[in-house]
Gaussian input, Z-matrix of N, CA and C with variables (Angstrom, degrees):
# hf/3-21g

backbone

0 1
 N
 C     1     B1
 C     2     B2     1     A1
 N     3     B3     2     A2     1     D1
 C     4     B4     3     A3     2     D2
 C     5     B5     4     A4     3     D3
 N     6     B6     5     A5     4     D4
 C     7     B7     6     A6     5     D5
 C     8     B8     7     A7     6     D6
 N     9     B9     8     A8     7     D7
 C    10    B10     9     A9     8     D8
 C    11    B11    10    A10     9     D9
 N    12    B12    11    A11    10    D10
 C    13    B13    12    A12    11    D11
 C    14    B14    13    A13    12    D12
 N    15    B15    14    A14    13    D13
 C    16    B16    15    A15    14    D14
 C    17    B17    16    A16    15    D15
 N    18    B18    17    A17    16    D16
 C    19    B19    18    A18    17    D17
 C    20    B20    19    A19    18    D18
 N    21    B21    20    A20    19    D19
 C    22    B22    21    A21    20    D20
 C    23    B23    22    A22    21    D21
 N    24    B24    23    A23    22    D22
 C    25    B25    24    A24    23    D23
 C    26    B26    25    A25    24    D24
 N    27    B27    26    A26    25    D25
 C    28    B28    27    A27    26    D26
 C    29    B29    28    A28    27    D27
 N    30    B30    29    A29    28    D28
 C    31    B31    30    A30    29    D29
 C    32    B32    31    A31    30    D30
 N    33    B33    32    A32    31    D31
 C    34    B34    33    A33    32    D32
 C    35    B35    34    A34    33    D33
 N    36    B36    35    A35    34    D34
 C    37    B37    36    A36    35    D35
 C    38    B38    37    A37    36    D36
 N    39    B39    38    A38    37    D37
 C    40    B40    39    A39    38    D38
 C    41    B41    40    A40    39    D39
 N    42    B42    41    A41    40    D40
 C    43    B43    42    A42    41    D41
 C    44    B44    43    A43    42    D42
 N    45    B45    44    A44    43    D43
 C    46    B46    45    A45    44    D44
 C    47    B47    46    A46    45    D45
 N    48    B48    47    A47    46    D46
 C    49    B49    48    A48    47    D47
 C    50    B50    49    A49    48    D48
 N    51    B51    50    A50    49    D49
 C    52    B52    51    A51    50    D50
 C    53    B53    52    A52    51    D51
 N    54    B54    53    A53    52    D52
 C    55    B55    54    A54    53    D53
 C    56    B56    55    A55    54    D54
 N    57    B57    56    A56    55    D55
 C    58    B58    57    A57    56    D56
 C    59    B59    58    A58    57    D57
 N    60    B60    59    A59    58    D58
 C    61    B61    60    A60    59    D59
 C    62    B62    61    A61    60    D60
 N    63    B63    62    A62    61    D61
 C    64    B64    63    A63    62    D62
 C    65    B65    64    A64    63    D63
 N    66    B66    65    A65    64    D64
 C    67    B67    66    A66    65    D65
 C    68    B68    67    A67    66    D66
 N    69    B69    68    A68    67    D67
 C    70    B70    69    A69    68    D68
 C    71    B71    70    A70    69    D69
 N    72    B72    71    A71    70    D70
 C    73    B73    72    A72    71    D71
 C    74    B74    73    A73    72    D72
 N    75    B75    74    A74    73    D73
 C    76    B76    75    A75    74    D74
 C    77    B77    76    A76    75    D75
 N    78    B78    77    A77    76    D76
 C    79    B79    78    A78    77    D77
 C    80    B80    79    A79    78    D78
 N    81    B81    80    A80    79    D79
 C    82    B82    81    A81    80    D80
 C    83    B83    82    A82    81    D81
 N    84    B84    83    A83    82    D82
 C    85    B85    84    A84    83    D83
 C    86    B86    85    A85    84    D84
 N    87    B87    86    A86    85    D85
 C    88    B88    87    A87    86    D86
 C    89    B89    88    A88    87    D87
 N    90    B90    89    A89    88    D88
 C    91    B91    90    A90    89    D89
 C    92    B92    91    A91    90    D90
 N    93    B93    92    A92    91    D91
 C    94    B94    93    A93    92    D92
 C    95    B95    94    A94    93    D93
 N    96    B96    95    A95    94    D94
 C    97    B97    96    A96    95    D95
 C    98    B98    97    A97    96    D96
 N    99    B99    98    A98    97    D97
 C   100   B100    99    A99    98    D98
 C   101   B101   100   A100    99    D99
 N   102   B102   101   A101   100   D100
 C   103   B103   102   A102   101   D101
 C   104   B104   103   A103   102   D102
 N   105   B105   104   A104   103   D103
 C   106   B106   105   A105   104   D104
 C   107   B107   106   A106   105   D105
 N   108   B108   107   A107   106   D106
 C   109   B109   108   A108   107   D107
 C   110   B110   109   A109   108   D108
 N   111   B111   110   A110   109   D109
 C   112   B112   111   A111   110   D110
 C   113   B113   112   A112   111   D111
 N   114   B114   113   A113   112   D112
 C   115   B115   114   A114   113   D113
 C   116   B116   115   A115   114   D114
 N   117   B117   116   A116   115   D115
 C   118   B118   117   A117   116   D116
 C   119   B119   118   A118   117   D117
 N   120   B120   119   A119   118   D118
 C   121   B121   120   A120   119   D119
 C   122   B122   121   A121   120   D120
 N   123   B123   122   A122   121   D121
 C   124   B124   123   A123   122   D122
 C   125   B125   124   A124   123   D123
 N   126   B126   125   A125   124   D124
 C   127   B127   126   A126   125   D125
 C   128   B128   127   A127   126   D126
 N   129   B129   128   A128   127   D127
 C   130   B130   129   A129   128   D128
 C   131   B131   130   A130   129   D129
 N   132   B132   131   A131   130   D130
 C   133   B133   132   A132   131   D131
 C   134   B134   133   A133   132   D132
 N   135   B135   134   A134   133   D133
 C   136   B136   135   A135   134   D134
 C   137   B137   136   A136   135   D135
 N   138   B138   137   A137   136   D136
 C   139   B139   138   A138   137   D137
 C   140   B140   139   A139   138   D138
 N   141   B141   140   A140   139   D139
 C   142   B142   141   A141   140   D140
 C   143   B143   142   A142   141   D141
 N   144   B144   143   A143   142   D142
 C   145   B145   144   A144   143   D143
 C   146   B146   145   A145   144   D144
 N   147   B147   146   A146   145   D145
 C   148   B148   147   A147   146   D146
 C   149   B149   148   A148   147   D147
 N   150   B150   149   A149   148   D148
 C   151   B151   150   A150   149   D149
 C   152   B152   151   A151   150   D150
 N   153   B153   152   A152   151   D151
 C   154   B154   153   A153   152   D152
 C   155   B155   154   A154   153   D153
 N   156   B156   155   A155   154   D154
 C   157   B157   156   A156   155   D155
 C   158   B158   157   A157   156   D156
 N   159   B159   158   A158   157   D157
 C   160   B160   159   A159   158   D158
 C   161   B161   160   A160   159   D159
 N   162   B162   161   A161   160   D160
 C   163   B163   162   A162   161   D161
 C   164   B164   163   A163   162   D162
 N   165   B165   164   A164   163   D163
 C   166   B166   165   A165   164   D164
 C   167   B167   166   A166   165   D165
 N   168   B168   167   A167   166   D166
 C   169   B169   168   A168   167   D167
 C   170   B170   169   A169   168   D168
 N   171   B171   170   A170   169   D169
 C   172   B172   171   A171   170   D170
 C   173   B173   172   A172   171   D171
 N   174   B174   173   A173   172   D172
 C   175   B175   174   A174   173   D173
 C   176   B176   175   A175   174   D174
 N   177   B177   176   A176   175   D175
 C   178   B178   177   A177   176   D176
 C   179   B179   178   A178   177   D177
 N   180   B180   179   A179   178   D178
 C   181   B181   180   A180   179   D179
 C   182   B182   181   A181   180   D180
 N   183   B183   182   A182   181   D181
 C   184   B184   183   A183   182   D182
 C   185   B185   184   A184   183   D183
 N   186   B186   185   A185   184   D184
 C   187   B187   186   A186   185   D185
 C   188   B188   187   A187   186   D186
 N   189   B189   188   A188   187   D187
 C   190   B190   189   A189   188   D188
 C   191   B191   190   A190   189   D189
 N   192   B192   191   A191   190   D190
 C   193   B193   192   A192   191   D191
 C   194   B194   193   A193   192   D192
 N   195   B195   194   A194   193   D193
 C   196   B196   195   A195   194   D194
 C   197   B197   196   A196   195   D195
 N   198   B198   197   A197   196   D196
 C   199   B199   198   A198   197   D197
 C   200   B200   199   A199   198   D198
 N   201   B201   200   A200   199   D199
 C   202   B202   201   A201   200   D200
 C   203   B203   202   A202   201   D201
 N   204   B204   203   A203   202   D202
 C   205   B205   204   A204   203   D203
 C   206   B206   205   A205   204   D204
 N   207   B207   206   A206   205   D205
 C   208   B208   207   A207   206   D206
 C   209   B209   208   A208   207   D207
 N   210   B210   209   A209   208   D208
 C   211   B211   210   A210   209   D209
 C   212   B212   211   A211   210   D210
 N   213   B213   212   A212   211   D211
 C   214   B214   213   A213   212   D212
 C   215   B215   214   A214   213   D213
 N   216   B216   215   A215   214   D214
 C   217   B217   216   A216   215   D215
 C   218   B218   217   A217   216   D216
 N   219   B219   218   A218   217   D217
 C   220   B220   219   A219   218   D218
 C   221   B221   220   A220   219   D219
 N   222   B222   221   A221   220   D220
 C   223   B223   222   A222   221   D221
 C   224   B224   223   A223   222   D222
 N   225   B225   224   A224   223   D223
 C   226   B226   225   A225   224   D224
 C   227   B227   226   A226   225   D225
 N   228   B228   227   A227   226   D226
 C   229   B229   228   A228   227   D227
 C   230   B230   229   A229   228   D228
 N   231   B231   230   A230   229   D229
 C   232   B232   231   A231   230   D230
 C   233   B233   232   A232   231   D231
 N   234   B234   233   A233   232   D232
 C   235   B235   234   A234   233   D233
 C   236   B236   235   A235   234   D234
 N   237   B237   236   A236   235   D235
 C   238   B238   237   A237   236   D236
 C   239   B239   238   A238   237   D237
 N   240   B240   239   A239   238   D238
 C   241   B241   240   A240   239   D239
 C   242   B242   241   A241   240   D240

   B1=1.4583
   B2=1.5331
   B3=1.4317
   B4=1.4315
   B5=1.6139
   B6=1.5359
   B7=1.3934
   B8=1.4508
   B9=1.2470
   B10=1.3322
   B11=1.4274
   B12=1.0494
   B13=1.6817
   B14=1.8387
   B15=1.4528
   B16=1.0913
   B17=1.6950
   B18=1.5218
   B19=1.5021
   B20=1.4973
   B21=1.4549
   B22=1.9503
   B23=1.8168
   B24=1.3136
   B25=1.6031
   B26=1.7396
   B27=1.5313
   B28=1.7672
   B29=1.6387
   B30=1.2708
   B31=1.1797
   B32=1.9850
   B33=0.8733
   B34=1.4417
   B35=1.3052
   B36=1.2170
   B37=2.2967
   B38=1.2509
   B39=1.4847
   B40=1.3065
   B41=1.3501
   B42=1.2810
   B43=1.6262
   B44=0.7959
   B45=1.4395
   B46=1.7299
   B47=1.7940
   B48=0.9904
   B49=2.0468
   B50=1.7937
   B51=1.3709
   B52=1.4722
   B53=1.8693
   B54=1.1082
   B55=1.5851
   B56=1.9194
   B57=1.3966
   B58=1.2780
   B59=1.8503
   B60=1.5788
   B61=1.1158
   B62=1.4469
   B63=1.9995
   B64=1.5455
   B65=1.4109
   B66=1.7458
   B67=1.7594
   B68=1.6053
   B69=1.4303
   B70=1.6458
   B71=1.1873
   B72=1.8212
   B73=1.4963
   B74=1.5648
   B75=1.4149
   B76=1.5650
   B77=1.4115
   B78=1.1807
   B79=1.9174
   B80=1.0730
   B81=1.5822
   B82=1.9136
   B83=1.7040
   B84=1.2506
   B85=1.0095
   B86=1.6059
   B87=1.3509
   B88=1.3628
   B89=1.7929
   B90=1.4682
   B91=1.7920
   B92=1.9724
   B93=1.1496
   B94=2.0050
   B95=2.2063
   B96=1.9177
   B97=1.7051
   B98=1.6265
   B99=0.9996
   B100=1.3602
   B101=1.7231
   B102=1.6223
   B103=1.1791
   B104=1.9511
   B105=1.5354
   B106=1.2012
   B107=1.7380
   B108=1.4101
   B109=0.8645
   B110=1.7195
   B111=1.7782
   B112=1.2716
   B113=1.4273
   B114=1.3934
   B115=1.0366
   B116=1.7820
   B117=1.4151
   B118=1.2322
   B119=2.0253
   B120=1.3491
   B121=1.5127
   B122=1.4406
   B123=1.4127
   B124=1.7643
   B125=1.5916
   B126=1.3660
   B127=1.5321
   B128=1.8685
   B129=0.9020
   B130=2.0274
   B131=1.4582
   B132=1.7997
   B133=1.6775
   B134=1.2673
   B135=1.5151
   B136=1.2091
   B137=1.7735
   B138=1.2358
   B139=1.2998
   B140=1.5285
   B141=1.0862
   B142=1.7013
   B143=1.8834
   B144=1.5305
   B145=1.7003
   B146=1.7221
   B147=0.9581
   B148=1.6056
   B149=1.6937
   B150=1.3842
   B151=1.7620
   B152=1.2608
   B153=1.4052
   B154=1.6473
   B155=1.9281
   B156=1.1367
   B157=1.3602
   B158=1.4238
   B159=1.0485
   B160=2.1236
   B161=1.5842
   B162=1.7765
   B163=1.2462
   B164=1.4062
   B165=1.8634
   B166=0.7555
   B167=1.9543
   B168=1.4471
   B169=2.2223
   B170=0.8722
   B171=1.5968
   B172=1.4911
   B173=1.8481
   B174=1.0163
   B175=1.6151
   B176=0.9966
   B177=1.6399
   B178=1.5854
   B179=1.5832
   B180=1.3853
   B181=1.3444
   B182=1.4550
   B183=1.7797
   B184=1.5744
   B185=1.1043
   B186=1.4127
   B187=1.1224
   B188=2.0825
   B189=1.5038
   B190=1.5575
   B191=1.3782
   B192=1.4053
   B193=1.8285
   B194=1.2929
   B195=1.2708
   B196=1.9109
   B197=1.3662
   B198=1.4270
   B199=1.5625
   B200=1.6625
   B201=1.2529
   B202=1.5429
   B203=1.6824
   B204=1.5947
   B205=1.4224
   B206=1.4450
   B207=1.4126
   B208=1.4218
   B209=1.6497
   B210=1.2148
   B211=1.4306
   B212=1.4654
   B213=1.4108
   B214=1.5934
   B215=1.8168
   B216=1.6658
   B217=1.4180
   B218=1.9567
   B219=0.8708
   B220=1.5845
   B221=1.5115
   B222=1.0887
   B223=1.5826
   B224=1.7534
   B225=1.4246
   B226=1.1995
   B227=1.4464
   B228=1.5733
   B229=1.3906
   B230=1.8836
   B231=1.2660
   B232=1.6344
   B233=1.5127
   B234=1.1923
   B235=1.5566
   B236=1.3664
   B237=1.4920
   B238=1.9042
   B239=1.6592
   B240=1.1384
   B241=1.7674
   B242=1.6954
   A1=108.26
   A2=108.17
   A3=101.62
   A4=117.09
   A5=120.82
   A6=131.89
   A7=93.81
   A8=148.27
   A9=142.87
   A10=100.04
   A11=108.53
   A12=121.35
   A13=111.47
   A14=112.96
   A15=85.01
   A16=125.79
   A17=117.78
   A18=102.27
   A19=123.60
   A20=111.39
   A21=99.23
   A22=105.87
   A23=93.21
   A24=118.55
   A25=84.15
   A26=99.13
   A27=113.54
   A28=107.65
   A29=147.61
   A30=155.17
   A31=92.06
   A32=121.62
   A33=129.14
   A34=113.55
   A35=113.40
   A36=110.63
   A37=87.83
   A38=155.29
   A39=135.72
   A40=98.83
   A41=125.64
   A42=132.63
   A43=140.77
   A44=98.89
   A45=129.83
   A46=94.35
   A47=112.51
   A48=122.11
   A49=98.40
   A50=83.24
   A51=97.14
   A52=98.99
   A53=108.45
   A54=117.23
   A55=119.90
   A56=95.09
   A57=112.02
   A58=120.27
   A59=115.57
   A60=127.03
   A61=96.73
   A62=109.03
   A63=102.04
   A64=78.61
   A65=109.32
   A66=117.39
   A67=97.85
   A68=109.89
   A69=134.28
   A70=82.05
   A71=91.58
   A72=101.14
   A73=118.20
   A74=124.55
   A75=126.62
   A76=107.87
   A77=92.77
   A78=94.24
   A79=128.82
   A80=137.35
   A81=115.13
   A82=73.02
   A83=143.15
   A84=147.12
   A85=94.03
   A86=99.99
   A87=115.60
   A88=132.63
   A89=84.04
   A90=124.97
   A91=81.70
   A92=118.98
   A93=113.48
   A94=86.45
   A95=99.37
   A96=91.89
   A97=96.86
   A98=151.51
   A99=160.13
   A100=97.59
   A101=127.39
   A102=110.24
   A103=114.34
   A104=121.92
   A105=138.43
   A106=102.57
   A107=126.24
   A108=115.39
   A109=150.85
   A110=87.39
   A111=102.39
   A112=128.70
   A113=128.94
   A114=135.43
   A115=126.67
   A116=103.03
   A117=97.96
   A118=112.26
   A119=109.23
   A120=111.36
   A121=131.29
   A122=94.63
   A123=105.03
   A124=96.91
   A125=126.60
   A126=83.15
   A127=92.25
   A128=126.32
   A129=127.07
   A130=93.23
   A131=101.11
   A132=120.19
   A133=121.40
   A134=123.32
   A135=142.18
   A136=113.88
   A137=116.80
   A138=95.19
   A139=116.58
   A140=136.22
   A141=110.34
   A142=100.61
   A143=98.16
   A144=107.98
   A145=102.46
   A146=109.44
   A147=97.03
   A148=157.38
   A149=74.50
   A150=119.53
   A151=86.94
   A152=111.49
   A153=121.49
   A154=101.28
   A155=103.05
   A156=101.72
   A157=128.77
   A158=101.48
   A159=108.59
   A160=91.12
   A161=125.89
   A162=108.78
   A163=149.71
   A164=105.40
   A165=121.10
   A166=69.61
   A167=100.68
   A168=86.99
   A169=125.27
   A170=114.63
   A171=133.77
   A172=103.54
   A173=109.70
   A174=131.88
   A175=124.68
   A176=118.35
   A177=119.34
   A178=106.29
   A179=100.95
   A180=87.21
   A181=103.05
   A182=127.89
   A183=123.54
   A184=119.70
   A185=124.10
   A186=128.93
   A187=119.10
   A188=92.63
   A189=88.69
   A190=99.78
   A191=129.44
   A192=113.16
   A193=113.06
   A194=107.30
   A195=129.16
   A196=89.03
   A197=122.58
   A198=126.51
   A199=105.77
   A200=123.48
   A201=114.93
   A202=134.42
   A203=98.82
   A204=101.09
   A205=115.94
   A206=116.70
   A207=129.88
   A208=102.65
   A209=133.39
   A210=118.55
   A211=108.24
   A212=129.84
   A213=151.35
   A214=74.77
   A215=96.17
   A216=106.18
   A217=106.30
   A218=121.37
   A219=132.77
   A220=115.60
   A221=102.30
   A222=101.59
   A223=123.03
   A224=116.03
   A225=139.16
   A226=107.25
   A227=105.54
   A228=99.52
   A229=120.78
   A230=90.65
   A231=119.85
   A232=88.24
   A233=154.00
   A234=141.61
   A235=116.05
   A236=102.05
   A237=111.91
   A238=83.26
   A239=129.50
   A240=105.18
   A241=98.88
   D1=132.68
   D2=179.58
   D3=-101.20
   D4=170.28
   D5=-163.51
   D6=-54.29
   D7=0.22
   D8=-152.94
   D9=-120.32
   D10=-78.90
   D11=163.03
   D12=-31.47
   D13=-51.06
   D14=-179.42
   D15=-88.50
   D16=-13.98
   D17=154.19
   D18=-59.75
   D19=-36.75
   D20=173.20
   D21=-27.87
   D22=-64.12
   D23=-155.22
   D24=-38.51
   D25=-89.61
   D26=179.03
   D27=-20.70
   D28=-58.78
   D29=-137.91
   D30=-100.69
   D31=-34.59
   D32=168.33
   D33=-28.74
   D34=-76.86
   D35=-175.25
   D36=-70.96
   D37=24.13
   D38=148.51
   D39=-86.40
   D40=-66.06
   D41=-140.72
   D42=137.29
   D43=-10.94
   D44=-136.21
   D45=-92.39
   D46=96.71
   D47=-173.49
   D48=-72.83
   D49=158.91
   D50=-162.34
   D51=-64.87
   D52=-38.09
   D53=174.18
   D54=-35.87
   D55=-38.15
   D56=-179.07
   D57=-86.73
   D58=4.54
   D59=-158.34
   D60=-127.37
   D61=145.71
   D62=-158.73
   D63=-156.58
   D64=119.85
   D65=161.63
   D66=-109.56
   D67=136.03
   D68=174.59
   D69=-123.33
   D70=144.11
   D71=133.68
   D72=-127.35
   D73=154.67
   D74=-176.32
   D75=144.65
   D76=-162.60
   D77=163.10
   D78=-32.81
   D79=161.80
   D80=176.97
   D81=-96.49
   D82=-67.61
   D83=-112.60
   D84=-77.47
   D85=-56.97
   D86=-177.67
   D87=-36.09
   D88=-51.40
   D89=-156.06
   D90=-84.38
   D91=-31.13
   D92=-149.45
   D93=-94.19
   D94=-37.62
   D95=-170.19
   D96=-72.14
   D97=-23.22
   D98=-122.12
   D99=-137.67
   D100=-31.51
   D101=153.12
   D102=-71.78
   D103=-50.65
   D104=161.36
   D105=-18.92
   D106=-53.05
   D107=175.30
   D108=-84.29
   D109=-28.45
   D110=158.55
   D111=-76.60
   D112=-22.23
   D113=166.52
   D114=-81.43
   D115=1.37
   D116=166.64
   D117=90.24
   D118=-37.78
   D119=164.51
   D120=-36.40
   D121=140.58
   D122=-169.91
   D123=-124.39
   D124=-4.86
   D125=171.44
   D126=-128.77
   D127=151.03
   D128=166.76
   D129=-106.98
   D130=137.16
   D131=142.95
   D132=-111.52
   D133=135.63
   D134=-158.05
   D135=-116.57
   D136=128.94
   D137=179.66
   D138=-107.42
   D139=111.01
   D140=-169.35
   D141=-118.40
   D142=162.43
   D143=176.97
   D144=-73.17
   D145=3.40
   D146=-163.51
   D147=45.97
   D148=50.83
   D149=-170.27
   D150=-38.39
   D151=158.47
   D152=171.41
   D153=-150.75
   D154=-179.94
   D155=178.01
   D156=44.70
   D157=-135.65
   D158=179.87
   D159=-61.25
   D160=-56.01
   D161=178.38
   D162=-15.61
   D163=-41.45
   D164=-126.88
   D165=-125.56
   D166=-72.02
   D167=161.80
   D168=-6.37
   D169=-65.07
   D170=-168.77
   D171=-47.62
   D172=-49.54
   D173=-162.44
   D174=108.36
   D175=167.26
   D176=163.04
   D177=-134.64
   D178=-178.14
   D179=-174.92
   D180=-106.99
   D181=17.57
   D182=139.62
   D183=-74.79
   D184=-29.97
   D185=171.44
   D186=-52.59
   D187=-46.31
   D188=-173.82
   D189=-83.78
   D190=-31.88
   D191=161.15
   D192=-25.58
   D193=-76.28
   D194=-169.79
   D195=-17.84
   D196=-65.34
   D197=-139.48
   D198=-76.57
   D199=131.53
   D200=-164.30
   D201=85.99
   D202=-24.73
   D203=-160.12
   D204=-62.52
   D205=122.06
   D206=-166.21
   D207=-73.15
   D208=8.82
   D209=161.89
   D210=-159.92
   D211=172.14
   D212=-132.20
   D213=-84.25
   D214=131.22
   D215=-172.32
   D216=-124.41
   D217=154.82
   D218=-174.30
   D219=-132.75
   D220=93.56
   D221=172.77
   D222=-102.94
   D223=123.54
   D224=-162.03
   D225=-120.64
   D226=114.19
   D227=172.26
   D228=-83.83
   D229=160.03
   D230=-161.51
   D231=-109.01
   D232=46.83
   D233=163.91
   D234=-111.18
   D235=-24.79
   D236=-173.37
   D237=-102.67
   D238=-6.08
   D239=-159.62
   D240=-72.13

C-alpha cells in the first residue's frame, strides 16, 4: 500500500475526499508555500509541539513554514492534543 492509499483510508470516517488530499515530496517548507500557491489558498494551519528554548534554535519544521509564507497563517499547538 502506498503513502497515498493509506491517507485515503485515514481521511475516510472524516469525509475527507480524495480531492482534498495532497502527498509532496521535498522540502516541508518549500513543497507546503508552493502547494499554498498553486492551489489558490489564502489561509495555512500549522501544527507545532511548541518547542521553546534551544528546541526551538535548533528549528522546526513550523517554524521554517512561518518564514515566507505567502498567505494569513495559524499556528496551533500539538502538546495538549
Amino acid at each position: 500500500m502506498c503513502i497515498r492509499d493509506s491517507l485515503v483510508e485515514l481521511c475516510k470516517p472524516f469525509g475527507i475526499g480524495e480531492d482534498k488530499l495532497h502527498v509532496r515530496y521535498g522540502r516541508v517548507a518549500h513543497e507546503i508555500h508552493e502547494l499554498l500557491i498553486e492551489g489558490n489558498f489564502d489561509t495555512c494551519m500549522v501544527g507545532s509541539h511548541g518547542y521553546t528554548g534551544w528546541q526551538r534554535v535548533l528549528g522546526s519544521k513550523a517554524s521554517s513554514v512561518l518564514h515566507g509564507v505567502p498567505v494569513d497563517t495559524w499556528v496551533f499547538s500539538l502538546a495538549n492534543a
